[in-house]
N, C-alpha and C positions, 0 to 999 in steps of 0.2 A: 477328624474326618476319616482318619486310615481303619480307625477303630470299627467302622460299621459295618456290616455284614454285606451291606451295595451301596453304592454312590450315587447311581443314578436308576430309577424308576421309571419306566416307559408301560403306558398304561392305554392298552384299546380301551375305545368307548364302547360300542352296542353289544351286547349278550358277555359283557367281560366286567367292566370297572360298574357302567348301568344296570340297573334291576330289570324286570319286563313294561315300567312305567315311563323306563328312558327316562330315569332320576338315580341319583346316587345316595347310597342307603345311608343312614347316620354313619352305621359303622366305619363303612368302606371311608366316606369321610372323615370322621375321625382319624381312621390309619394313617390316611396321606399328608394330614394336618400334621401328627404327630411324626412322621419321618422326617416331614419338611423340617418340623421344628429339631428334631435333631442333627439335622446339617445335610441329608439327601437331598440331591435332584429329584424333580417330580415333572414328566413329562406325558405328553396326550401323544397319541401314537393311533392316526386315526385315518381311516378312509374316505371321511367327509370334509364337507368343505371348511374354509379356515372360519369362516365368521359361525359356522354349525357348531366350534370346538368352545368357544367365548362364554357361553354361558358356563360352559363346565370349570374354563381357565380360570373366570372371576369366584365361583363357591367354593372353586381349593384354592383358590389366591397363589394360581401358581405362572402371575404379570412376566418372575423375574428367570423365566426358561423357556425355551422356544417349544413351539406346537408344532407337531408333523404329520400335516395332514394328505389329502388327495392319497393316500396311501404312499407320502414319501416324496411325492413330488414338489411341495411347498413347504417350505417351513420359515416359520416368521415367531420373531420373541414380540410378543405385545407391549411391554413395557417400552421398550425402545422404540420400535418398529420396524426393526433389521427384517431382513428377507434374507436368508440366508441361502435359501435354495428356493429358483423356480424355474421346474421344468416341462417342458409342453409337447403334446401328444402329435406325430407328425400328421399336417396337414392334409395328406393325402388319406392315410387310413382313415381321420374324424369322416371325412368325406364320405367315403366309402361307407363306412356305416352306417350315416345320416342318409345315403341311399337304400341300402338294405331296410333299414327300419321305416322309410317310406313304405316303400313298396311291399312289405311284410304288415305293416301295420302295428308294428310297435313304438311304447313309448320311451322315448331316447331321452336323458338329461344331460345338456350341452354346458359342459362348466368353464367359462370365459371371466378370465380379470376377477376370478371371486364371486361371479352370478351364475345362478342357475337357470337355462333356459330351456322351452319347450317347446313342441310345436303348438301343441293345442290343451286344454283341461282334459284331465281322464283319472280313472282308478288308480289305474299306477303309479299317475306322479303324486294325485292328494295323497296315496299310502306312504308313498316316500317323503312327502312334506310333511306327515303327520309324525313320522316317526323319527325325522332329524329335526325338523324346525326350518328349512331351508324356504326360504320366498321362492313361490316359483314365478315366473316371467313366461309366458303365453305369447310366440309372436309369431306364430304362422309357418311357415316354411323356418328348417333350420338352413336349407342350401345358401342362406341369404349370409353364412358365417361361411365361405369358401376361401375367402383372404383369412380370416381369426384361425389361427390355429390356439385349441383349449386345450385346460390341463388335462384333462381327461374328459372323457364321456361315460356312458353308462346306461345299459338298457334294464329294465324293471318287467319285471314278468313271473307267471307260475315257476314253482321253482323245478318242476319236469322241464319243464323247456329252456331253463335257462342253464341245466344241467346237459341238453342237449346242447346246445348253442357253445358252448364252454370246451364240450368236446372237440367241435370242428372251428373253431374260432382260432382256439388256442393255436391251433395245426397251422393255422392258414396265415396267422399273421405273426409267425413264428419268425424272429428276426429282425421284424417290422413295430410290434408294440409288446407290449406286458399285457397279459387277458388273463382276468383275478376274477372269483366268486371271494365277496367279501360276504355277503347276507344269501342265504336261498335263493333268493328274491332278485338277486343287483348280479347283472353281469360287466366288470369294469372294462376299459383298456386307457392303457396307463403309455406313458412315454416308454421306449424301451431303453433299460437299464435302471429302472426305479423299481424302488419297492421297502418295505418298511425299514427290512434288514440294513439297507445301505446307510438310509436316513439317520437309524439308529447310531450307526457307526460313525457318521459325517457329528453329529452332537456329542459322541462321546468324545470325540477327539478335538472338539470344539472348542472343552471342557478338560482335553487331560486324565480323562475317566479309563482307565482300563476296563480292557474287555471283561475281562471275569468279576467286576464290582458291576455290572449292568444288568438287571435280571427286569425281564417284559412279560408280561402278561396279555393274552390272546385266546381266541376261537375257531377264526376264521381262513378259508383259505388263503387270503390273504396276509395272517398272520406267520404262516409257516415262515419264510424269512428271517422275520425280528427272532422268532422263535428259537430258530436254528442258531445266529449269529451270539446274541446275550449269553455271557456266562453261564446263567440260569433260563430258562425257557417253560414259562407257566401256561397251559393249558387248562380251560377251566374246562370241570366236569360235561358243560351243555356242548364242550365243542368238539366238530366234527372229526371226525379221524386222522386227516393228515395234518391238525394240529395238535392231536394228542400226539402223534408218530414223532412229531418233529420235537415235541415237550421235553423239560429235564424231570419234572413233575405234572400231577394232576390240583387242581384247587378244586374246591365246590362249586357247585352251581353259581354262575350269574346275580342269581336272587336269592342265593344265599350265601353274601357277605365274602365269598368266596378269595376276593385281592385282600381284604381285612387278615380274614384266616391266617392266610399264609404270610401276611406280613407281618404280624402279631409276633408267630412264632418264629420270623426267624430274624426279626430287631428287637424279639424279649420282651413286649410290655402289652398289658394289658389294653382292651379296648379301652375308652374312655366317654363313648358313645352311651346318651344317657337310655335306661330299657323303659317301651311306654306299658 
């Protein structure tokens, strides 16, 4: 195990380890098979919800290491069914924003016990159900969750406004939650004091893993953390700015094979992903 070049592998999902089909290409597959199978950790490192991460955990068959999701706020090993960490957005802020987005007319996704809830059908959540797989849950008013404090929330919107909304958000509940652009699209708020980076760290140490055997792979604002913290810190070519800023390296695009790439060359072995 000393022998490898990292220990442990933490691997964003959307525009990172995913193609633009939200599938994982032979290749990048193959790579993470073949690290596994050399004695590496291989971990999902994700901003979505924990049952969103399952279909990916079962294709790399990777039951026997924990998923960390909500951007860090949950993580659970599927094989066992440990919970390792679960932590939740303070009640008062969800509130607060569940009023904002009333009154604004935005669509808010309410994340409780592992469900996705909404207030009503719209563009924004199908666009968000279509592109994680998430069921959504339709129930009218969210105020009716004022006791439920969730792990996070998340508003869905053009991504001009959600780049405004990010600027003044962040300011205002500075203190109070963690406000993340994970997607164009998604504006998070996360418990305060979570975030990929800690997640990360809370598993390597789980595990025994030194910091400088942990190298993550990322795009998004919300990857800057894990970015920063890992050994190594992979930025793929599609991603925005203050994830290359925070990178030790650049990889290739998203959709092209780009976490394969780089793992390739730096655990020495060729794909083995068959070419159609």
């Amino acid at each position: 195990m000393s022998a490898l070049p990292f220990e442990l592998i933490s691997l964003d999902l959307d525009l990172t380890f995913l193609d633009t089909h939200h599938r994982i290409s032979p290749r990048n597959l193959a790579a993470v098979r073949q690290c596994h199978a050399l004695g590496a950790k291989v971990i999902i490192t994700s901003g979505r919800m924990y049952r969103c991460t399952l279909p990916y955990i079962h294709e790399c068959n990777l039951h026997d290491t924990p998923a960390i999701t909500y951007n860090g706020a949950y993580i659970k090993q599927e094989n066992t069914g440990e919970i390792l960490l679960h932590e939740h957005l303070d009640i008062n802020v969800a509130q607060e924003v569940v009023e904002f987005c009333a009154r604004e007319g935005l669509n808010l996704n309410y994340y409780l016990d592992d469900h996705l809830y909404i207030d009503q059908p719209n563009a924004w959540a199908d666009l968000y159900a279509e592109r994680t797989g998430a069921p959504l849950n339709a129930v009218g008013d969210l105020r009716q969750f004022a006791d439920c404090a969730p792990t996070k929330v998340l508003i869905v919107n053009e991504p001009s406004r959600i780049a405004r909304l990010f600027d003044v958000m962040r300011e205002y509940y500075a203190g109070r939650a963690y406000v993340t652009i994970s997607n164009a699209e998604y504006l998070e708020f996360m418990p305060i004091g979570v975030d990929k980076g800690k997640a990360l760290s809370m598993v390597a140490e789980h595990f025994g893993i030194a910091r400088e055997k942990v190298i993550a792979f990322g795009d998004a604002g919300n990857d800057v953390p894990v970015l920063r913290w890992a050994g190594v810190g992979v930025a793929m070519e599609n991603a925005g700015e203050a994830a290359k800023a925070a990178a030790d390296r650049i990889a290739p695009r998203h959709d092209e094979d780009g976490v394969a790439v780089v793992l390739e060359a730096l655990f020495g072995f060729v794909s083995t992903a068959s070419v159609s």
